[in-house]
Backbone as CSV, one residue per row, in Angstrom:
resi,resn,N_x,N_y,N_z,CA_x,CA_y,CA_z,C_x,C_y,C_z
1,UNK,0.836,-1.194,0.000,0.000,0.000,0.000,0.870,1.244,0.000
2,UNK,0.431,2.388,-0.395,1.190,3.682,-0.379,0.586,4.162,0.736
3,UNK,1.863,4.106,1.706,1.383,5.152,3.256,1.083,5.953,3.290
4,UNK,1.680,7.363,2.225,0.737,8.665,1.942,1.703,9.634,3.402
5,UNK,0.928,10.223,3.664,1.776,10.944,4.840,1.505,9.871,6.126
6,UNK,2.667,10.259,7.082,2.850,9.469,7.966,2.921,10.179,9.398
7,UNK,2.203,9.798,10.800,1.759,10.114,11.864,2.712,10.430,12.777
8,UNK,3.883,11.092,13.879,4.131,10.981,14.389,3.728,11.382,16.080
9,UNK,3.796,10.280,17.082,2.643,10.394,18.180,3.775,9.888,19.300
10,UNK,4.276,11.294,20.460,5.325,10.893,21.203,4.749,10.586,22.608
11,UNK,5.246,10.046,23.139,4.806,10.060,24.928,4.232,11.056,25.173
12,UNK,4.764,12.377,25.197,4.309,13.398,25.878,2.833,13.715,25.162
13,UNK,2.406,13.595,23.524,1.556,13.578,23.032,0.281,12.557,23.367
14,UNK,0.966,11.593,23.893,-0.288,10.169,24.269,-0.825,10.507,25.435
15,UNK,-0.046,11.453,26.834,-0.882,11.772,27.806,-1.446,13.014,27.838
16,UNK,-1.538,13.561,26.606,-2.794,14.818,26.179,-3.653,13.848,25.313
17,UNK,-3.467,12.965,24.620,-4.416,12.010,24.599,-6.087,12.060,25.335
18,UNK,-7.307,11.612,25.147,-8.578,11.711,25.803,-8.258,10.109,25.819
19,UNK,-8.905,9.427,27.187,-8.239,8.276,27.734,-8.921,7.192,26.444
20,UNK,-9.972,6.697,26.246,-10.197,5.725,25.561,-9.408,5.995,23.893
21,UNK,-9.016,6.969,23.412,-8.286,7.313,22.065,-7.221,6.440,22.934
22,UNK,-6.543,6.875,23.252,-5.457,6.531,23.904,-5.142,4.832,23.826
23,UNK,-6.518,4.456,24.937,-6.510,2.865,25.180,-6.538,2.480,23.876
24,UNK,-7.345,2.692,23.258,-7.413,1.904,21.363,-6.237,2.507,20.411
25,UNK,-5.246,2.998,20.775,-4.030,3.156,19.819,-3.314,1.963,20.324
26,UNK,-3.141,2.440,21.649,-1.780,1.532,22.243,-2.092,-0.546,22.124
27,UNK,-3.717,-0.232,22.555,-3.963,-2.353,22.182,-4.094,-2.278,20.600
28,UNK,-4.017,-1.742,19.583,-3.653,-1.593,18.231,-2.536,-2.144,17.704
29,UNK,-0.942,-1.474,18.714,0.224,-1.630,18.413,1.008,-2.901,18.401
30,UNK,0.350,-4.030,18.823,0.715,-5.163,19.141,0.329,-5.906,17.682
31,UNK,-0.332,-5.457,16.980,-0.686,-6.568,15.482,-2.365,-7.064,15.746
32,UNK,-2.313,-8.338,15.107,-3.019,-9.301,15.155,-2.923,-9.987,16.233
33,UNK,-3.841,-10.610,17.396,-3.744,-11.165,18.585,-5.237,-11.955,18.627
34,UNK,-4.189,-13.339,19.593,-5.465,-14.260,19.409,-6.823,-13.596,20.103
35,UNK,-7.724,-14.125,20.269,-9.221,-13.434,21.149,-9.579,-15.038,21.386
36,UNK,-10.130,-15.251,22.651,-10.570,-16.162,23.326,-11.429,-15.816,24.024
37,UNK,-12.281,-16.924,24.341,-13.225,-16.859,25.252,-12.957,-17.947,26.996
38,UNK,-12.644,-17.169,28.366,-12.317,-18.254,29.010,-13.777,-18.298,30.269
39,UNK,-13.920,-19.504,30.617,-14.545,-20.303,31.070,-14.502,-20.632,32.423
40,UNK,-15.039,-20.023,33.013,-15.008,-20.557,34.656,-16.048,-20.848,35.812
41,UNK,-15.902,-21.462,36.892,-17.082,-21.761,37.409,-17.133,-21.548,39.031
42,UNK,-17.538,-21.100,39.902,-17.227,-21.061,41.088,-17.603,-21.940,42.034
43,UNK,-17.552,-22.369,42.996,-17.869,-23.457,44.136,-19.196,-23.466,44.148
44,UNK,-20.291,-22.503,44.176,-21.526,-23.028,43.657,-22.215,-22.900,42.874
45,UNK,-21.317,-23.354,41.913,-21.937,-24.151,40.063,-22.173,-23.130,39.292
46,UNK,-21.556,-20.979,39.692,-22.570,-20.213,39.183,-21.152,-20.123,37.882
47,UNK,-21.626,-20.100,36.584,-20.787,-19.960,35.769,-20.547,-18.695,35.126
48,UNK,-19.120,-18.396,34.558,-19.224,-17.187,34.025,-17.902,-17.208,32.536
49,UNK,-18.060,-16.253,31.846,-17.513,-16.227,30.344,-17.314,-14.724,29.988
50,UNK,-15.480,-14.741,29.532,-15.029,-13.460,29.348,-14.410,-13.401,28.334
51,UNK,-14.272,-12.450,27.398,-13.569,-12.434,26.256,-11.851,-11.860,26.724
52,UNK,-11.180,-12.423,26.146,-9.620,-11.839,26.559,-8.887,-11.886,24.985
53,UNK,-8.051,-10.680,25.100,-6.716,-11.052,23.780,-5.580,-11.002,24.141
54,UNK,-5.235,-11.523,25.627,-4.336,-11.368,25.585,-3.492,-12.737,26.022
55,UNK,-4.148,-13.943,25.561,-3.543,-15.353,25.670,-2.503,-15.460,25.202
56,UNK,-1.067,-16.255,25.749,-0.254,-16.382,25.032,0.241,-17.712,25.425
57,UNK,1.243,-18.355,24.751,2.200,-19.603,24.892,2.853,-19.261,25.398
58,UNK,3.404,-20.130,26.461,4.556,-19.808,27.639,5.630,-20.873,27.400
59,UNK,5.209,-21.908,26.601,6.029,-23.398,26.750,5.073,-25.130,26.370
60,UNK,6.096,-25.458,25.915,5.259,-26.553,24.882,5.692,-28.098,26.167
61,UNK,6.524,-27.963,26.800,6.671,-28.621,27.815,7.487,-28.523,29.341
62,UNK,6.597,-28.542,30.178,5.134,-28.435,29.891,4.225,-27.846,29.119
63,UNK,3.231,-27.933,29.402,2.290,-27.048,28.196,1.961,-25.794,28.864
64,UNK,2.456,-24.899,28.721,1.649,-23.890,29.618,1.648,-22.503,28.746
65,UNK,0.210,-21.894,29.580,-0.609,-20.593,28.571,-0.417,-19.468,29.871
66,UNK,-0.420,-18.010,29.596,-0.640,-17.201,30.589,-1.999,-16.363,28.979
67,UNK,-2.323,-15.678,30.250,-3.309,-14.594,29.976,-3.166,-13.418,31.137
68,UNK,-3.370,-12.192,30.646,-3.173,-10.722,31.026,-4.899,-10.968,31.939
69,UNK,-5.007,-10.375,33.177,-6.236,-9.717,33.796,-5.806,-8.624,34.060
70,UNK,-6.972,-7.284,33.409,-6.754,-6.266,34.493,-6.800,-5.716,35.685
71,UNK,-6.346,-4.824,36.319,-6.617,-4.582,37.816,-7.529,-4.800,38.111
72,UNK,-7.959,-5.209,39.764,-9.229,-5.492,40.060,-9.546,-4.438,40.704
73,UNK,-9.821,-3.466,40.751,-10.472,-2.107,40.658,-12.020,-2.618,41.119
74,UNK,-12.431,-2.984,39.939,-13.788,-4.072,39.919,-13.642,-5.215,40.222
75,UNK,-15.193,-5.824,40.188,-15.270,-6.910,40.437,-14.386,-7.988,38.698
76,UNK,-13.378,-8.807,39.350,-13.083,-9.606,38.421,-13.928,-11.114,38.662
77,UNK,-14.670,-11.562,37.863,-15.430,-12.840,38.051,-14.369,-13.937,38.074
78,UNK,-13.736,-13.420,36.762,-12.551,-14.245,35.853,-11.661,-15.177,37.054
79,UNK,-10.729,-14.009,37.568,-10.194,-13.960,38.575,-10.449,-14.440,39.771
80,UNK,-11.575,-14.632,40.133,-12.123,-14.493,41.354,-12.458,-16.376,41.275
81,UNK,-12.888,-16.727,40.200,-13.367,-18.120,40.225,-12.542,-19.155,39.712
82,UNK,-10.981,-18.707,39.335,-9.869,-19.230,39.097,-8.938,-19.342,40.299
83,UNK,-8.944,-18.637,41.101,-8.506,-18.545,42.578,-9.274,-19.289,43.225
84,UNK,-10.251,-19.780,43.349,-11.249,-20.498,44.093,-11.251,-21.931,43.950
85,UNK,-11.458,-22.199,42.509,-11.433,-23.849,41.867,-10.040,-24.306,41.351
86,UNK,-9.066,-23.048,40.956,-8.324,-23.976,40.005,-7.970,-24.046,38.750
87,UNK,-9.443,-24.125,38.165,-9.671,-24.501,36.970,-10.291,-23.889,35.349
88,UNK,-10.033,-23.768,34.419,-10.540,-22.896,33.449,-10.460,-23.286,32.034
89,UNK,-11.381,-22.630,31.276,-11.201,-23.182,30.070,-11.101,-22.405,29.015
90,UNK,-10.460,-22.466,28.024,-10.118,-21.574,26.850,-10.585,-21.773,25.197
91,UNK,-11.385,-20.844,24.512,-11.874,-21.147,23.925,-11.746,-20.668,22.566
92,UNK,-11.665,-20.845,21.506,-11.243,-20.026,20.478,-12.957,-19.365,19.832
93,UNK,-12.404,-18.110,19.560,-13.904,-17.443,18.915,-13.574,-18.289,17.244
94,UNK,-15.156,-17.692,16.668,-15.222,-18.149,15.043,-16.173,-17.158,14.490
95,UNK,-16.689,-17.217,13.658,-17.512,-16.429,12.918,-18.744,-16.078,13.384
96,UNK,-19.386,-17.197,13.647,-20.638,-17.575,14.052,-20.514,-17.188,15.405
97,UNK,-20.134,-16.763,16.465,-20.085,-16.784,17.693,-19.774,-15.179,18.216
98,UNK,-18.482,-14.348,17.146,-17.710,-13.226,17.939,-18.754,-11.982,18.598
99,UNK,-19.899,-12.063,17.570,-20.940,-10.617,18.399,-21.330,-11.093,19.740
100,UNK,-21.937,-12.716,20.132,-21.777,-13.309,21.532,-20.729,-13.144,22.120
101,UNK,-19.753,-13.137,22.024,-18.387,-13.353,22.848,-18.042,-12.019,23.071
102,UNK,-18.027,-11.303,22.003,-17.955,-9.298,22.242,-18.805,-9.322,23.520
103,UNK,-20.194,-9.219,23.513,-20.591,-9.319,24.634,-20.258,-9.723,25.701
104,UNK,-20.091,-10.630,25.934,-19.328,-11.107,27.083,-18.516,-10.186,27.869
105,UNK,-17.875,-9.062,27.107,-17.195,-8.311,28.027,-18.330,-7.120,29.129
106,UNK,-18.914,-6.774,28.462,-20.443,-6.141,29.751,-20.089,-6.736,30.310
107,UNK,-20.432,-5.916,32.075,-19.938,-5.834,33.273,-21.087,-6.608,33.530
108,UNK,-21.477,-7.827,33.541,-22.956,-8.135,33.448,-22.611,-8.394,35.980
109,UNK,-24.326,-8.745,36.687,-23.576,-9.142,38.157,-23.147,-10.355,38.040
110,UNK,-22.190,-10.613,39.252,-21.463,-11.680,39.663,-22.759,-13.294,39.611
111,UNK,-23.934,-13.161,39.529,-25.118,-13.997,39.910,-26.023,-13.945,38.422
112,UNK,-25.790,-13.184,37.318,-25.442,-13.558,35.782,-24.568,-14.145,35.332
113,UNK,-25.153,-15.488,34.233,-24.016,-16.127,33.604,-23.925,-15.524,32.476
114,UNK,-22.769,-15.328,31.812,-22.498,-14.971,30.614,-22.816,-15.881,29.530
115,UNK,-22.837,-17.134,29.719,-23.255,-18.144,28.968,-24.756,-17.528,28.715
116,UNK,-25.557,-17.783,29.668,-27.043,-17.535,29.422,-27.444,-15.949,29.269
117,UNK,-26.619,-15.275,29.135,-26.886,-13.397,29.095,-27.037,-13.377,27.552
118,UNK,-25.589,-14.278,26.688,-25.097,-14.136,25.495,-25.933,-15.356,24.778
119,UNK,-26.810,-16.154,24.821,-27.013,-17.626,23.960,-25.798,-18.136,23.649
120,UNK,-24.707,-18.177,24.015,-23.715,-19.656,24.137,-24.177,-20.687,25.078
121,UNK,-23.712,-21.725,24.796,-23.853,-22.811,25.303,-22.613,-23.784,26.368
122,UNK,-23.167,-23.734,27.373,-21.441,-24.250,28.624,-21.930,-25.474,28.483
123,UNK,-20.326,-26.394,28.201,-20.827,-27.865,28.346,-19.719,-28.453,29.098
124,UNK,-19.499,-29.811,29.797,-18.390,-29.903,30.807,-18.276,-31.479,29.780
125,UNK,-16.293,-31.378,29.766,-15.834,-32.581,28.985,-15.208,-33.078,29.775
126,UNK,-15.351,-34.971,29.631,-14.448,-35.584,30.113,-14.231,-35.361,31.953
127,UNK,-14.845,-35.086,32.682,-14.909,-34.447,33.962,-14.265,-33.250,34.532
128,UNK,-13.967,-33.159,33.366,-12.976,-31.283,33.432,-13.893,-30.570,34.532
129,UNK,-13.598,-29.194,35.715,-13.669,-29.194,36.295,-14.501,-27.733,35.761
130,UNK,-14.569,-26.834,34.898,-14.517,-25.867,34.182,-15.350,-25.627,32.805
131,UNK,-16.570,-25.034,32.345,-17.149,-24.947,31.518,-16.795,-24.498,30.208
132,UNK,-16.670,-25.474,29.246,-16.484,-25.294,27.563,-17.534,-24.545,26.951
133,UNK,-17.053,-23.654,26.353,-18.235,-22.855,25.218,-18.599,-24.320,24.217
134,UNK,-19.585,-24.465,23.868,-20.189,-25.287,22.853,-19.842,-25.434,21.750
135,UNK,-20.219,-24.019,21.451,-20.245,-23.057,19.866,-18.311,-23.081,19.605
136,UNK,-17.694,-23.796,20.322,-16.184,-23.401,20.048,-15.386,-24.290,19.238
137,UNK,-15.035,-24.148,18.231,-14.211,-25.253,17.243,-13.082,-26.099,18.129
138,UNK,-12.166,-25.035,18.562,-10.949,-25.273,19.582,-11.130,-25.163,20.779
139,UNK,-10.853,-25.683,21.723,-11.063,-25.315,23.140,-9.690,-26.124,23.923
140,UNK,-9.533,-25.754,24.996,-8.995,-26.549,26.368,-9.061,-26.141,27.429
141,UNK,-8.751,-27.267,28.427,-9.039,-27.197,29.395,-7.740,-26.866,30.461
142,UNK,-7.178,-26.085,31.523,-6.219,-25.528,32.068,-6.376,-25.292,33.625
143,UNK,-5.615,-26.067,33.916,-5.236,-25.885,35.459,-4.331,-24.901,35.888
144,UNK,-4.900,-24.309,36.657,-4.322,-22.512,37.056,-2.428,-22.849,37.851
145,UNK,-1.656,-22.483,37.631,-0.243,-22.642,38.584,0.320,-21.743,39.091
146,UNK,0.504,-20.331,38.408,1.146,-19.047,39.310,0.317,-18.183,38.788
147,UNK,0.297,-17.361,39.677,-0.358,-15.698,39.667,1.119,-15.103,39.534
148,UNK,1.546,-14.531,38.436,2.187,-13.005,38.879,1.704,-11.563,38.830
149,UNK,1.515,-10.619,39.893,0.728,-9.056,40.181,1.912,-9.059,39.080
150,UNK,1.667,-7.672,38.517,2.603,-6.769,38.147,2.333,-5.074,38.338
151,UNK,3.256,-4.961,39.511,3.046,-3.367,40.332,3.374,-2.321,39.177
152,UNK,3.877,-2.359,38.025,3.784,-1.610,36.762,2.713,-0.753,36.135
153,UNK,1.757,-1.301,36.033,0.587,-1.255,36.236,-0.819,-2.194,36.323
154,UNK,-0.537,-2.740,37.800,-1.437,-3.457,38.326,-2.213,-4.459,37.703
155,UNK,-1.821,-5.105,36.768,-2.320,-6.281,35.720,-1.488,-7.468,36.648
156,UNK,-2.289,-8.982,36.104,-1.874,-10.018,36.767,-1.681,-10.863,35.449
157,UNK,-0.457,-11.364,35.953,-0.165,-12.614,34.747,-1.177,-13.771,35.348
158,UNK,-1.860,-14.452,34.565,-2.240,-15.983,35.593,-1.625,-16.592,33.854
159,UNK,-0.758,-17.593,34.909,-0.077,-19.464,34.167,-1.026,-20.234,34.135
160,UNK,-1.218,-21.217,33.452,-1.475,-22.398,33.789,-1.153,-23.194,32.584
161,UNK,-1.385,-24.576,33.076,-0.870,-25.773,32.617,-2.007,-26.739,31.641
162,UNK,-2.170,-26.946,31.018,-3.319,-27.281,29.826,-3.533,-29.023,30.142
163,UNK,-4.471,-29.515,30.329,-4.859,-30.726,30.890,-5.860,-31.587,29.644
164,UNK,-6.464,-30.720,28.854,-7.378,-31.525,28.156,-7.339,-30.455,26.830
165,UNK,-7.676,-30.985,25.813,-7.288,-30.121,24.460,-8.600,-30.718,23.218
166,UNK,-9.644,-29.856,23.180,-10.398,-30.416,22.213,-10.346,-29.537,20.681
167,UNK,-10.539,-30.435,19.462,-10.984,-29.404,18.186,-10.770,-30.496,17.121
168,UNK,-11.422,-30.341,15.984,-11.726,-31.174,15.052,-10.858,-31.978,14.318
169,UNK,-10.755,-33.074,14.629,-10.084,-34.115,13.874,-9.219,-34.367,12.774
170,UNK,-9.737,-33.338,11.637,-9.279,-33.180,10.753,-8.819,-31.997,10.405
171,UNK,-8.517,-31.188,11.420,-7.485,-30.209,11.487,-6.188,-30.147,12.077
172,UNK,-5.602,-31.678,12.507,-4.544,-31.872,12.821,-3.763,-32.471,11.427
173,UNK,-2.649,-31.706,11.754,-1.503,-31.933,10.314,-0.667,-33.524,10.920
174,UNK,-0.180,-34.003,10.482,0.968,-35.337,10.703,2.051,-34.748,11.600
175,UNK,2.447,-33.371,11.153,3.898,-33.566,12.495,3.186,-32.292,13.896
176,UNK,1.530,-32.815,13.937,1.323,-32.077,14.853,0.964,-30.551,15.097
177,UNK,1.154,-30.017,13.799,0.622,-28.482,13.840,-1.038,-28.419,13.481
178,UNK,-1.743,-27.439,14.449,-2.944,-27.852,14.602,-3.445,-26.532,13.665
179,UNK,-4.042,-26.680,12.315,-4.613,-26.023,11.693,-5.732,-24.660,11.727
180,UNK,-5.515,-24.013,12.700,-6.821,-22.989,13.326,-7.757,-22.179,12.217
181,UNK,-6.959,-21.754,11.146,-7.405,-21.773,10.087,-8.639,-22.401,9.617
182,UNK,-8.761,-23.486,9.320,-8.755,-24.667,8.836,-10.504,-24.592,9.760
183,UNK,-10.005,-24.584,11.363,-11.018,-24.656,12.301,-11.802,-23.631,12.443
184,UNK,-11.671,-22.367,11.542,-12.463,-21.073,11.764,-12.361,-19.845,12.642
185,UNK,-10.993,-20.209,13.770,-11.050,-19.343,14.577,-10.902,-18.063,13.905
186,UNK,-10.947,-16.843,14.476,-10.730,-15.749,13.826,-9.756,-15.187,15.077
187,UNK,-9.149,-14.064,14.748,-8.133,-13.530,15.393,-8.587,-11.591,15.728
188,UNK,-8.271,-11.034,16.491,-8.682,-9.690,16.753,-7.720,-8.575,16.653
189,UNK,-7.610,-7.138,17.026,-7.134,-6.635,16.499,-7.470,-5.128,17.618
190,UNK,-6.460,-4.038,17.921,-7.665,-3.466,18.950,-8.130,-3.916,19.982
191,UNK,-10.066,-2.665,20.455,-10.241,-3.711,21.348,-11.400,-4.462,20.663
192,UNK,-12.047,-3.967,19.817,-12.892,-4.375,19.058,-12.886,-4.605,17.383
193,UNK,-12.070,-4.994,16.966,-12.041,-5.144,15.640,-11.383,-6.686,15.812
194,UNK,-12.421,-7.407,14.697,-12.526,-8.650,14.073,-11.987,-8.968,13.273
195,UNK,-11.532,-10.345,12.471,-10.821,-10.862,11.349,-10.591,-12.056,11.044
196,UNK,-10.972,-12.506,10.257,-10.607,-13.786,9.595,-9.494,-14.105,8.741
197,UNK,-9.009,-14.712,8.333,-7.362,-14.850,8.501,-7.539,-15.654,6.782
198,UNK,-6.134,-15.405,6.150,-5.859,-16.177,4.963,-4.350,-16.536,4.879
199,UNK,-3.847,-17.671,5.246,-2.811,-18.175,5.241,-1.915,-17.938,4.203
200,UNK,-0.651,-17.950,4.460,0.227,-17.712,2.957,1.001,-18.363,2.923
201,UNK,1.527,-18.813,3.602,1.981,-20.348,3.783,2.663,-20.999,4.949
202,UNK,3.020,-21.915,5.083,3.765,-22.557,6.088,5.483,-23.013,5.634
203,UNK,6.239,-22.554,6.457,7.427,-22.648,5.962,8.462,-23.311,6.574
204,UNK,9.694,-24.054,6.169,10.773,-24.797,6.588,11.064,-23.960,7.761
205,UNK,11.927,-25.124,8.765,12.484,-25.001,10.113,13.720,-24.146,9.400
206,UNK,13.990,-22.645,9.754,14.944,-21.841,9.746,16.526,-22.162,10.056
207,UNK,17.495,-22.484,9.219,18.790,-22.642,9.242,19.511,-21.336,8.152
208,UNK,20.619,-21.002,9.594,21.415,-19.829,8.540,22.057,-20.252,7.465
209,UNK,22.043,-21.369,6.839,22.762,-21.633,5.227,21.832,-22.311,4.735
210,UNK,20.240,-22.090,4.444,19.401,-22.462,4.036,18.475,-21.932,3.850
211,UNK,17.723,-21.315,2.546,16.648,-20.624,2.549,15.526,-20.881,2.915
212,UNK,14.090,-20.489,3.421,13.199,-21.382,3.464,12.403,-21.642,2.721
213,UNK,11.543,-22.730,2.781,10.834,-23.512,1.343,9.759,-23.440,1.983
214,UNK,8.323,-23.954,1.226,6.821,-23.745,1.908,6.970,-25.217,2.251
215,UNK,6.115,-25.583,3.176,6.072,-26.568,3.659,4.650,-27.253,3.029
216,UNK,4.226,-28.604,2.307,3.060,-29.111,2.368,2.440,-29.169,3.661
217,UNK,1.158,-29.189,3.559,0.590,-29.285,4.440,-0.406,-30.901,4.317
218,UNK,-0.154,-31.265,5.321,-0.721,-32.563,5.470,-1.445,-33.128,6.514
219,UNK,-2.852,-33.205,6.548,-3.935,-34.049,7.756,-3.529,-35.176,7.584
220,UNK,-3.716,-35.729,8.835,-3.584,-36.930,9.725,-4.972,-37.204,9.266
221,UNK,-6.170,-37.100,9.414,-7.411,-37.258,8.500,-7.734,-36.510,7.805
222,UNK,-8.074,-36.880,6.191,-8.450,-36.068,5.217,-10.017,-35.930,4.939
């Protein structure tokens, strides 16, 4: 694309900023970021469902995911019923689902489920401890392990460790790369902007005296 003229926007300019301009430049600057939906339940059975983008991979072994919470200022449900049980579940958005899952972020009370506010559907797998969105291509299931605060500005890392892993059969490749694509998730952008994704390819394991080549892609079921 032709950039045309180009913006320059310094620190001192971002805190004359009006606060929400502000918030939607800076979650902008990061790219494309996954959006999930996570899943939790408290000691008596009341369930609840939050949209987050800020899931990430921590480590393939163990398996472990963190996700960003913000300060608890407010009431965090999220937070509050992951400290309690343990247990949680992660869900990938899709097409069919993201205006439900947008929702999800309303401050709905602690004694509203988000499941039943939004028409998603909570279903419990395998005796997982933690409610699955229905409507979700990808999902898993995650046992909580460290909290880190961060006094920076008052956000909490929560770890955990991935225990159960569901999504369609025929979106697993042969050496194990799991096709999301393929499965519909869509990816976000901002705090509210949506997207569906078009692959360009998959490419060779990176060596400095070797260029890289596209990789076939190949299901384990076709």
């Amino acid at each position: 694309m032709d950039k045309g003229k180009t913006t320059l926007v310094t620190f001192a300019d971002l805190k004359d900023w009006e606060q929400r301009k502000r918030a939607q430049l800076i979650n902008s600057l990061g790219g494309f970021k996954s959006v999930c939906l996570i899943g939790t339940v408290n000691k008596l059975g009341q369930t609840n469902l939050a949209i987050f983008n800020s899931v990430i991979h921590l480590g393939a072994n163990p398996p472990l995911v963190a996700f960003i919470i913000r300060p608890d200022s407010v009431e965090r449900h999220t937070l509050e019923n992951i400290l309690e049980t343990g247990f949680y579940t992660i869900n990938h958005i899709n097409e069919g689902i993201y205006k439900q899952a947008h929702q999800t972020s309303a401050r709905y009370p602690g004694e509203v489920s988000e499941f039943d506010a939004t028409g998603l559907s909570s279903e419990f797998k395998n005796d997982f401890s933690a409610p699955f969105v229905a409507e979700s291509n990808v999902s898993f299931g995650v046992l909580f392990k460290e909290r880190i605060d961060i006094a920076l500005n008052g956000t909490t890392l929560m770890i955990g460790e991935i225990q159960l892993i569901n999504f369609p059969e025929n979106c697993l490749c042969e050496d194990g790369f799991l096709d999301i694509e393929k499965a519909q998730s869509i990816t976000c952008s901002g705090l509210d902007s949506y997207h569906k994704t078009v692959r360009l390819s998959r490419l060779t394991y990176a060596k400095p005296d070797r260029e890289p080549t596209e990789l076939e892609i190949t299901y384990q079921i076709e």
